[in-house]
BANU-87860 format. One record per residue (C-alpha): z, y, x; residue number from 1; residue in one letter. Coordinates in Angstrom, 2 decimals. Example, Ala and Ser with C-alpha at 12.3 -4.5 7.8 and 13.67 -1.06 7.14 Angstrom:
! residues 2
       Z       Y       X pos code
    7.80   -4.50   12.30   1    a
    7.14   -1.06   13.67   2    s
//
This chain:
! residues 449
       Z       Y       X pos code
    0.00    0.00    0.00   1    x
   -0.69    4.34    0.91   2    x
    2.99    4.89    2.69   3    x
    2.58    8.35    1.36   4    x
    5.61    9.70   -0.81   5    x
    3.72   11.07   -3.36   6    x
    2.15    8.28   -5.91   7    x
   -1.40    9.20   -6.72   8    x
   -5.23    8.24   -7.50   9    x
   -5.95    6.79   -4.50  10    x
   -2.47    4.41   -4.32  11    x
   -3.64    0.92   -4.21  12    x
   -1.90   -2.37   -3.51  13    x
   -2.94   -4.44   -1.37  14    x
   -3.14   -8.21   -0.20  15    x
   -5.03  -11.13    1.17  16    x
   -8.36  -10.25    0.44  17    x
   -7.63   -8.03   -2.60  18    x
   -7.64   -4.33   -3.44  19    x
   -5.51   -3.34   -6.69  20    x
   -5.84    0.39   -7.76  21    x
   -3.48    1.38  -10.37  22    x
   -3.32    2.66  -13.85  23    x
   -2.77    6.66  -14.78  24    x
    1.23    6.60  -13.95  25    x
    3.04    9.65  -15.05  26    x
    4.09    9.79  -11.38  27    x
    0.79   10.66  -10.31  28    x
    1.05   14.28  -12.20  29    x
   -1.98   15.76  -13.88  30    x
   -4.94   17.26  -13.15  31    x
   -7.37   20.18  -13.54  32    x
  -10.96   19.47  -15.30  33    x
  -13.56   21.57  -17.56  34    x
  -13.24   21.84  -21.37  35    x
  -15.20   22.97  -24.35  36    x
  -16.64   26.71  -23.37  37    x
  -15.95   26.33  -19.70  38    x
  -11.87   26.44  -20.06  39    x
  -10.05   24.59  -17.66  40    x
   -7.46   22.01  -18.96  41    x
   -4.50   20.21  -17.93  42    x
   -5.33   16.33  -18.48  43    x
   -3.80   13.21  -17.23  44    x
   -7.09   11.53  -16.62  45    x
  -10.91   12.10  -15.46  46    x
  -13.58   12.04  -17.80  47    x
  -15.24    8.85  -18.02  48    x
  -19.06    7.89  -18.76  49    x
  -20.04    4.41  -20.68  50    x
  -23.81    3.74  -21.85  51    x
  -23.77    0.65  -23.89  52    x
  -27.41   -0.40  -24.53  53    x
  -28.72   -2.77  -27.37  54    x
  -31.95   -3.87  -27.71  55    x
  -34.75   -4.06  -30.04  56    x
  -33.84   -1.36  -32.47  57    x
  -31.50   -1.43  -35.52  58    x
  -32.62   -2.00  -39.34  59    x
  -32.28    1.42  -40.40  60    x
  -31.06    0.59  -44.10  61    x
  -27.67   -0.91  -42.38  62    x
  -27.39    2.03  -40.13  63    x
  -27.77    5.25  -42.21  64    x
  -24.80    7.49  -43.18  65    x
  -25.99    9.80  -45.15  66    x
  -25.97   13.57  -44.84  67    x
  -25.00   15.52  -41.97  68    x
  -20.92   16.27  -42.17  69    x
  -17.53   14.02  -41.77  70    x
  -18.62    9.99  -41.79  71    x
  -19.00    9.08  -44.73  72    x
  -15.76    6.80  -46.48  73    x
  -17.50    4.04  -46.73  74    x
  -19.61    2.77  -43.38  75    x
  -22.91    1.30  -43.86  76    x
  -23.00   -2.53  -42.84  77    x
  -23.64   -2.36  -39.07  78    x
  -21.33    0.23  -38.68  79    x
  -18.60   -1.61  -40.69  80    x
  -16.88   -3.31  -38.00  81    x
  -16.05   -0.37  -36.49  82    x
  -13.83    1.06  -39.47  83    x
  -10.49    1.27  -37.31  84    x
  -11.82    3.49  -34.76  85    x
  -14.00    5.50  -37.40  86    x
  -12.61    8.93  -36.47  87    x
  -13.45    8.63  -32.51  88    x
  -17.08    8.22  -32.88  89    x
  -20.11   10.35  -34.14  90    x
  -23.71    8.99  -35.29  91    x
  -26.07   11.42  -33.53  92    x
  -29.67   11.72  -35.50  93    x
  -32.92   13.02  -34.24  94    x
  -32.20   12.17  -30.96  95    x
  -36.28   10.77  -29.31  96    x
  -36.99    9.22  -25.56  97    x
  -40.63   10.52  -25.72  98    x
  -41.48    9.23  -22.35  99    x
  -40.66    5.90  -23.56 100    x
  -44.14    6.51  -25.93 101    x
  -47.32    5.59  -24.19 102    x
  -48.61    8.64  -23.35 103    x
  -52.06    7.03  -23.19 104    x
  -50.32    3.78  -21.04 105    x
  -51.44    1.19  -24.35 106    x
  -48.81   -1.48  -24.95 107    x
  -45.17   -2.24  -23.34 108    x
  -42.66   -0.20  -25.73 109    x
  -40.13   -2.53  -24.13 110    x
  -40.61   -2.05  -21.11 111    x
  -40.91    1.76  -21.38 112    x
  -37.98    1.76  -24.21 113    x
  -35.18    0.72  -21.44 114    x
  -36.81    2.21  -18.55 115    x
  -36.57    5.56  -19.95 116    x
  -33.78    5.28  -21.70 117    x
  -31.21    7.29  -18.61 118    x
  -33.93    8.14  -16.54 119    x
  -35.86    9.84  -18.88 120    x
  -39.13    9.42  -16.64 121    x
  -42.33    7.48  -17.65 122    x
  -42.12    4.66  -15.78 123    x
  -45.69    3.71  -14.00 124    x
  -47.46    0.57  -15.21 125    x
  -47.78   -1.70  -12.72 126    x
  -46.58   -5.77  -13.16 127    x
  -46.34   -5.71   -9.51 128    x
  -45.58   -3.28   -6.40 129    x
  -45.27    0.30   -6.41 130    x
  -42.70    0.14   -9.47 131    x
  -41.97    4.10  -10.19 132    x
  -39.38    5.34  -12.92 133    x
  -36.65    8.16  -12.35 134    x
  -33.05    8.47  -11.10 135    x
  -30.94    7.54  -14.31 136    x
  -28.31    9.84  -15.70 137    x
  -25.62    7.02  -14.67 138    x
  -26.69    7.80  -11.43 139    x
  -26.63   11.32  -11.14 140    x
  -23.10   10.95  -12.08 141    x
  -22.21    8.52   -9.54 142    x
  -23.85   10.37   -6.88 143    x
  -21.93   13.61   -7.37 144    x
  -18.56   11.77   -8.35 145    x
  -19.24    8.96   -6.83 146    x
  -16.70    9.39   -3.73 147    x
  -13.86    9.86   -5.88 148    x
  -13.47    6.23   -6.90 149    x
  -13.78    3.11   -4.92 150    x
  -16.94    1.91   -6.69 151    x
  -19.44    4.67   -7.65 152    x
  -21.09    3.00  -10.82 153    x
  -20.53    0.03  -12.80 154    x
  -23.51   -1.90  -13.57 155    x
  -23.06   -4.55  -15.74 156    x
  -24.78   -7.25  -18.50 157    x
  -25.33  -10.50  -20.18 158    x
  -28.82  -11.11  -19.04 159    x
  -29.60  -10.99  -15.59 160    x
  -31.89   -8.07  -14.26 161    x
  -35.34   -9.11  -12.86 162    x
  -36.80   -7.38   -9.90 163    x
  -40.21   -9.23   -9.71 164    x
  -43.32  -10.01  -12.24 165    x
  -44.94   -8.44  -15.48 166    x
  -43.41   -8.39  -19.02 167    x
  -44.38   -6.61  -21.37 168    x
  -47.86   -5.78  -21.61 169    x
  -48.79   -4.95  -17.83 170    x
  -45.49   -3.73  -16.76 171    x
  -42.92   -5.45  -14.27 172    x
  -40.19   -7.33  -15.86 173    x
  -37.97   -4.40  -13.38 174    x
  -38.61   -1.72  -16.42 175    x
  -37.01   -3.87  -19.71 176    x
  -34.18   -5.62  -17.91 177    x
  -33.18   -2.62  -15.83 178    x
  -30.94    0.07  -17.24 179    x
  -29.88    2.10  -14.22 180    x
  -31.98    3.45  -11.49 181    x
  -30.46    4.82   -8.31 182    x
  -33.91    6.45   -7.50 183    x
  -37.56    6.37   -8.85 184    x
  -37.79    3.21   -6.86 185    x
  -34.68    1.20   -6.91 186    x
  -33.22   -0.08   -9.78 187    x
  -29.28   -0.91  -10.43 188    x
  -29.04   -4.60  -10.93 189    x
  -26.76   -5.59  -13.08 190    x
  -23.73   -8.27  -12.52 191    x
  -23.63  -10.84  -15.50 192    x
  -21.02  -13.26  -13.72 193    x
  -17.23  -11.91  -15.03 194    x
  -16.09  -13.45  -11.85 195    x
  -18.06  -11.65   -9.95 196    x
  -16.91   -8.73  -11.59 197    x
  -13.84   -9.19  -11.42 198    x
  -13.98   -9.72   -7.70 199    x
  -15.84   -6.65   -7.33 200    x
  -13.16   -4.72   -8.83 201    x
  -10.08   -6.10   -7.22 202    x
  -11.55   -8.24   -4.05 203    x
  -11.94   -6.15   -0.76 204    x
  -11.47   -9.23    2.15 205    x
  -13.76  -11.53    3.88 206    x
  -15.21  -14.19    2.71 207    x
  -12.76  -16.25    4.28 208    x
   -9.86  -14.30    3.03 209    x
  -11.20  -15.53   -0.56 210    x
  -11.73  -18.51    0.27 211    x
   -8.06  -18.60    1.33 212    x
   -6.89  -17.08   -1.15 213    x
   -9.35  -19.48   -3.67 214    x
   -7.77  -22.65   -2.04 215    x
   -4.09  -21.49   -2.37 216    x
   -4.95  -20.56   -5.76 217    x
   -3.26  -17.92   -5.97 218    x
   -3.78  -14.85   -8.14 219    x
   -4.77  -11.59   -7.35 220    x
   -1.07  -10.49   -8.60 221    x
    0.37  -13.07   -5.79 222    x
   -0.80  -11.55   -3.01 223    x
   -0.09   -8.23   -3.63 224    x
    3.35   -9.16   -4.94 225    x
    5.52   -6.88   -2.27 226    x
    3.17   -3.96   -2.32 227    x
    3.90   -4.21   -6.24 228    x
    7.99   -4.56   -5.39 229    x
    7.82   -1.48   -3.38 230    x
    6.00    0.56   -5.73 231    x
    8.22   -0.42   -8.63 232    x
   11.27    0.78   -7.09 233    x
   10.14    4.54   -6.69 234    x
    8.76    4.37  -10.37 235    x
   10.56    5.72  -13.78 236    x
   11.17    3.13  -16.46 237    x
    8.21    3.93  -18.71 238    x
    5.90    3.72  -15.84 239    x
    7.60   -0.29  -14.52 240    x
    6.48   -0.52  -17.96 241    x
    3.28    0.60  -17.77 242    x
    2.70   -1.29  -14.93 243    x
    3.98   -4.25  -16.59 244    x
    1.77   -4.27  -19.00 245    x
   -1.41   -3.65  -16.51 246    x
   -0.61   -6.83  -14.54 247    x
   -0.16   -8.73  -17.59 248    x
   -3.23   -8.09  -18.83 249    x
   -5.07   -8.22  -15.31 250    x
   -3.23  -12.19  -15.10 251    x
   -4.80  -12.87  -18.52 252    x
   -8.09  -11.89  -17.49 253    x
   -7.89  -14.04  -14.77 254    x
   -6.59  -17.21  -16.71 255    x
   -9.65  -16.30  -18.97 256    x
  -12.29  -16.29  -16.50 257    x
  -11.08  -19.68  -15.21 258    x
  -11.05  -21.00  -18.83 259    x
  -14.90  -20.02  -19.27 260    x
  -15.70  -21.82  -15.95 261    x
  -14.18  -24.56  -16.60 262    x
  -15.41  -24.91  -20.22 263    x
  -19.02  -24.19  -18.65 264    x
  -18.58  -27.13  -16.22 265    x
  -17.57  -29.37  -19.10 266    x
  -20.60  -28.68  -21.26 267    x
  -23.35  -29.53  -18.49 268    x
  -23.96  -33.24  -17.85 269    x
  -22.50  -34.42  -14.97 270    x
  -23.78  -33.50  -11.86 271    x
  -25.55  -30.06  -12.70 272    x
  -23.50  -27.22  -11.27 273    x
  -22.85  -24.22  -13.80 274    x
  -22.27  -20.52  -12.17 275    x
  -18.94  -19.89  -12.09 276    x
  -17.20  -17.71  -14.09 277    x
  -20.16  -17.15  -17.19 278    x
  -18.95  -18.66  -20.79 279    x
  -21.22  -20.73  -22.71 280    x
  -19.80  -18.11  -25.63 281    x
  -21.72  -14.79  -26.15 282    x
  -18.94  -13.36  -27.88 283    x
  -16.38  -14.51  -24.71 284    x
  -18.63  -13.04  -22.40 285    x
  -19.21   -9.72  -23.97 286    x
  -15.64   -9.48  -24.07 287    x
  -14.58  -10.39  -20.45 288    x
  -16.99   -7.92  -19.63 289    x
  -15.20   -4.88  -21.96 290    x
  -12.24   -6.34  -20.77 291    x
  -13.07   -5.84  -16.57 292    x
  -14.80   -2.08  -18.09 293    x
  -11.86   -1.11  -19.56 294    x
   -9.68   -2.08  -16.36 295    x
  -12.38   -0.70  -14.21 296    x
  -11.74    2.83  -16.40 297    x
   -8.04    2.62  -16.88 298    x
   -7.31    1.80  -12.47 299    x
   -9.66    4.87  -11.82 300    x
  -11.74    1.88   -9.25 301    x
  -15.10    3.74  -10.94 302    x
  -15.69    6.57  -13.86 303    x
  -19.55    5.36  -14.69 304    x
  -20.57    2.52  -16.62 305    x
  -23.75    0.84  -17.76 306    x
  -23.50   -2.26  -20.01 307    x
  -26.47   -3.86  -21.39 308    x
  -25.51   -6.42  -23.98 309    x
  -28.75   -7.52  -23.82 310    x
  -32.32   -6.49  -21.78 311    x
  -34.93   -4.71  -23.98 312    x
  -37.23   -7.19  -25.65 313    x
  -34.63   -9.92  -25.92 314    x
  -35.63  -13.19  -27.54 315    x
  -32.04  -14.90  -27.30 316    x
  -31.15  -16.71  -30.47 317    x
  -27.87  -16.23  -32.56 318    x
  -27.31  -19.75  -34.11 319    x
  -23.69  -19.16  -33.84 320    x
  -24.43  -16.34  -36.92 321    x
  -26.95  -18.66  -38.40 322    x
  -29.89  -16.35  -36.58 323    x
  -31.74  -19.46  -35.15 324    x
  -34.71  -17.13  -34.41 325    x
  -35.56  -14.97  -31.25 326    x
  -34.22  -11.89  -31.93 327    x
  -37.43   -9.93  -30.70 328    x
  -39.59  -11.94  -32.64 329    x
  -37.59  -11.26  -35.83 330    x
  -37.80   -7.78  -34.76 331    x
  -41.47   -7.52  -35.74 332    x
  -40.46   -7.79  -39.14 333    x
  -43.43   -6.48  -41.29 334    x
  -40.33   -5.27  -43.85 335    x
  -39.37   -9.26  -44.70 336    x
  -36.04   -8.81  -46.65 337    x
  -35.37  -12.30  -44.85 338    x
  -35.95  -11.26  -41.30 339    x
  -34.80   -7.70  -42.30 340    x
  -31.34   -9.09  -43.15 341    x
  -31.23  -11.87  -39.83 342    x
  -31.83   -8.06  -38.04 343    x
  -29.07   -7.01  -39.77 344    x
  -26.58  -10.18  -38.47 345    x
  -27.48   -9.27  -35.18 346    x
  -26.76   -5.68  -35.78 347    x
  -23.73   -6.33  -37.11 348    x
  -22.40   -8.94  -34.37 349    x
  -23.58   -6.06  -31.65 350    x
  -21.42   -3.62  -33.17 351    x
  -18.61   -5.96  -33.61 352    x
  -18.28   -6.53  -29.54 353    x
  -18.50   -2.71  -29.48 354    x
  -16.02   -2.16  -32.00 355    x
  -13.74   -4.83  -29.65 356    x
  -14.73   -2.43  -26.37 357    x
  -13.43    0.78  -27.97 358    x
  -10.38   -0.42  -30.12 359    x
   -9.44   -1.79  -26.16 360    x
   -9.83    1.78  -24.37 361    x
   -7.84    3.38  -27.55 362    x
   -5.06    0.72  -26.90 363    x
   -4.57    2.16  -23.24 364    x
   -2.26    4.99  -23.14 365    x
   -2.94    8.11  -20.76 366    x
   -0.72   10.37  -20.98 367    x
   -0.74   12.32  -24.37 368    x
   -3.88   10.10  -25.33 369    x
   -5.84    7.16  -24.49 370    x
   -8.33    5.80  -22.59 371    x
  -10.95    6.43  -25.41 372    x
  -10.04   10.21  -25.35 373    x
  -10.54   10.61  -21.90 374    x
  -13.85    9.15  -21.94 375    x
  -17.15    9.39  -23.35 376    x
  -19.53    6.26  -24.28 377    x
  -22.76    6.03  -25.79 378    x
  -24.05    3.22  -27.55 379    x
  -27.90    3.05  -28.92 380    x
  -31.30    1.57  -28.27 381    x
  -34.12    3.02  -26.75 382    x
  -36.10    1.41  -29.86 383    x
  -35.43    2.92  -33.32 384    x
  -37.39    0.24  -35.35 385    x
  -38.19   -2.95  -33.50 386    x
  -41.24   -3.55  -35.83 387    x
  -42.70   -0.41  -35.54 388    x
  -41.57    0.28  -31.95 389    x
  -40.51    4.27  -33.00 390    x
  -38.88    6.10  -29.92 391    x
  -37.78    9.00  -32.15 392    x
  -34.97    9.27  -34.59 393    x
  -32.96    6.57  -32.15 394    x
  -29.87    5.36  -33.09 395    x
  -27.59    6.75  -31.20 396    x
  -23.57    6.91  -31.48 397    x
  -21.49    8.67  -29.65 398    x
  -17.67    7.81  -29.14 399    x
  -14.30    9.01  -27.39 400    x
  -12.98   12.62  -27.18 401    x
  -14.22   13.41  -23.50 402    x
  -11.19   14.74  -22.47 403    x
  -10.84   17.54  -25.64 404    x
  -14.46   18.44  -25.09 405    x
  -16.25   15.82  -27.80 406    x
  -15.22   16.10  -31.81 407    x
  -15.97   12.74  -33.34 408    x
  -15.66   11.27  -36.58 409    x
  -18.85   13.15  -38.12 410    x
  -22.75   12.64  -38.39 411    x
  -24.13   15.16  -36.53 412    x
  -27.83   15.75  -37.22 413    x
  -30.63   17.26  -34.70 414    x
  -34.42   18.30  -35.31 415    x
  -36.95   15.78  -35.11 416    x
  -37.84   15.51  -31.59 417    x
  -35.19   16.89  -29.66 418    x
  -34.43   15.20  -26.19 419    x
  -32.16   12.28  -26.00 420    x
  -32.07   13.85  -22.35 421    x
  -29.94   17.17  -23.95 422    x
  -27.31   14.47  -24.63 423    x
  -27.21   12.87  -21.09 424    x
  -27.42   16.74  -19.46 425    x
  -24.30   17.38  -22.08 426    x
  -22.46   14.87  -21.31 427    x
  -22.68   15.05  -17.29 428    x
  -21.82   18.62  -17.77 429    x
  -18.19   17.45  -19.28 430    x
  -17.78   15.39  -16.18 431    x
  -18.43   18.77  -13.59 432    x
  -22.03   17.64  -13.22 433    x
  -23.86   20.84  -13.86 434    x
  -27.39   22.38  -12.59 435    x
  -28.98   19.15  -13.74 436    x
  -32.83   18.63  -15.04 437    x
  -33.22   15.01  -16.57 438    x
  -37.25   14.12  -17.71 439    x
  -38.15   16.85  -20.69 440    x
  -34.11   18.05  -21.69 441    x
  -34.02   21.67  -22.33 442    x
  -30.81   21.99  -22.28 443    x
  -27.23   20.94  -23.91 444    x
  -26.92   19.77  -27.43 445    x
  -24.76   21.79  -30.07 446    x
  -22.24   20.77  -31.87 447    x
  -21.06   18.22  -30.07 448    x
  -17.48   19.70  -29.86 449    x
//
């Protein structure tokens, strides 16, 4: 552990191989950061940045909420699930990623839908080398705030990113499974293994060290056991509590991570080798993944996120909510009430795990707040309707407080066309990232706060 008297951001505890930054204690003090109008603010936490990113579109008729104002009493279907957290988000409308349109390119709405989605660029169509889209929004933010956390960005997923081959109508596979782009060139792979994650987060050793560690097995909390003992000692109660509580949950993550290995071994006949640490569940693995976001957040080890629960153009199945068909393919509806309402399951079990991610952050205290109101996450699609492959009108919601400078709980309607790029500029500006030009923004949105 930092010998230094004072207990702050950068206190971690250490061990064999591992790295453990700390939750927001009320030791550490507060801090000065922008508000609403430019007025500084005391606040116990940084601003935090989430993009959640679904694919294929939404069917609109489960998604609507009516006329512009406070949400409405009763949600529309997909947005059901998230009832108890109804008065920290907004439903943004008008929002459009125009560079995600052809522009004269033909085919590959896909393709262009995610790759433009944070970057905000027209991504070049090529299936092979000389890939070309912009430096993501995600980015920006982790290259100007970057040093202030151990990890600069978060990148993370169910479906693996793919660097090589075409897609979607003559463009690389890179564009629609990429989310995050650190220049026009390089993309942000994503990490789909929880394990990996996890070890990301909290490992900082050798190989070896793990491996050491691995064969003692012993838990990240084990080895940083007297670090923790002479931390607790200089602590009030309500922060031994607080801390409590953080390596509780950090142990249960751990035990659950091992659980979905093992459980992934078991399925696979014998002999075949399953990666360690991904559940056969979609549901578990959408959820060890809020759950290592949410710690990620709450120890301050990065304040950008990208999570893709699934790459644009996604034909996975959802027989586990009787959707036996490829979601993309039931996408291209043609307005069949049947596949119309399977588009709706999907919906529905999307914003579920999102509902799960936010009702998490709320549950972590900060301070006066919560995790939820010092942060800012987006969730949306860089389709609007998967059959008619729209890039305007997107749906977009918008949840969390951003440290007093968001009001949420209301629909907040735009003009046709404006730039989902005004959000992204708008929302780096609440994190200190100003002077910014992202694709065709012209500037903040209104009413945000």
């Amino acid at each position: 552990m930092h010998r230094d008297l004072a207990v702050t951001r950068r206190t971690v505890l250490k061990g064999l191989g591992v790295t453990m930054a700390l939750p927001w204690l009320e030791a550490m003090g507060v801090q000065t950061s922008w508000a609403a109008g430019n007025t500084p603010v005391k606040q116990a936490a940084p601003n935090r940045l989430a993009i959640v990113y679904v694919p294929n579109g939404v069917n609109y008729d489960g998604w609507r909420v009516g006329a512009e104002g406070s949400l409405p009493s009763k949600l529309p279907a997909i947005l059901r699930p998230l009832e108890r957290v109804k008065s920290d988000f907004s439903i943004l409308k008008g929002l459009t990623a125009d560079k995600a349109r052809a522009h004269g390119d033909g085919g590959g709405d896909h393709a262009r839908a995610m790759a433009a989605f944070l970057t905000g660029a027209q991504p070049r169509k090529t299936d092979g080398a000389n890939i070309r889209a912009g430096i993501s929004a995600d980015q920006l933010a982790a290259a100007r705030i970057g040093d202030r956390t151990r990890l600069a960005s978060l990148e993370i997923g169910t479906e693996a990113s793919r660097l090589a081959g075409g897609c979607d109508s003559g463009y690389s596979c890179v564009y629609q499974s990429n989310i995050s782009w650190r220049s026009e060139s390089q993309p942000m792979p994503k990490e789909v293994n929880p394990q990996l994650v996890f070890e990301r987060l909290f490992g900082s050793g050798t190989d070896a060290e793990r491996a050491r560690r691995d064969a003692a097995r012993k838990s990240v909390l084990d080895v940083v056991r007297d670090d923790y003992r002479e931390l607790n000692v200089r602590l009030g109660r309500g922060d031994q509590m607080k801390l409590d509580e953080y390596f509780t949950a950090v142990r249960e993550l751990e035990q659950r991570i091992a659980r979905s290995a093992q459980d992934a071994r078991k399925a696979l006949p014998p002999g075949v080798r399953a990666p360690s640490g991904i559940p056969q569940s979609l549901e578990d693995h959408l959820r060890l993944l809020a759950d290592l976001a949410v710690l990620a957040f709450q120890t301050d080890t990065t304040r950008v996120c990208t999570f893709v629960f699934a790459n644009e153009g996604s034909n996975r199945a959802y027989p586990f909510i009787n959707v036996r068909e490829g979601h993309h393919a039931l996408s291209h509806h043609g307005n069949s009430p049947e596949k119309l309402a399977k588009i709706q399951d999907i919906n529905v079990f999307h914003s579920t795990q999102l509902a799960y991610f936010l009702e998490k952050m709320k549950s972590v205290k900060e301070g006066d707040g919560t995790l939820l109101d010092h942060s800012m996450v987006v969730y949306g699609s860089g389709n609007g309707d998967g059959d008619r492959h729209n890039h305007d009108d997107l749906p977009i919601l918008l949840a969390g407080r951003g440290c007093g400078t968001l009001r949420p709980g209301r629909h907040v309607v735009y003009q046709r066309e404006t730039p989902l790029n005004n959000l992204w500029v708008s929302l780096l500006n609440r994190m200190d990232i100003r002077d910014v030009q992202l694709g065709d923004s012209t500037g903040e949105l209104k009413k945000l706060a």
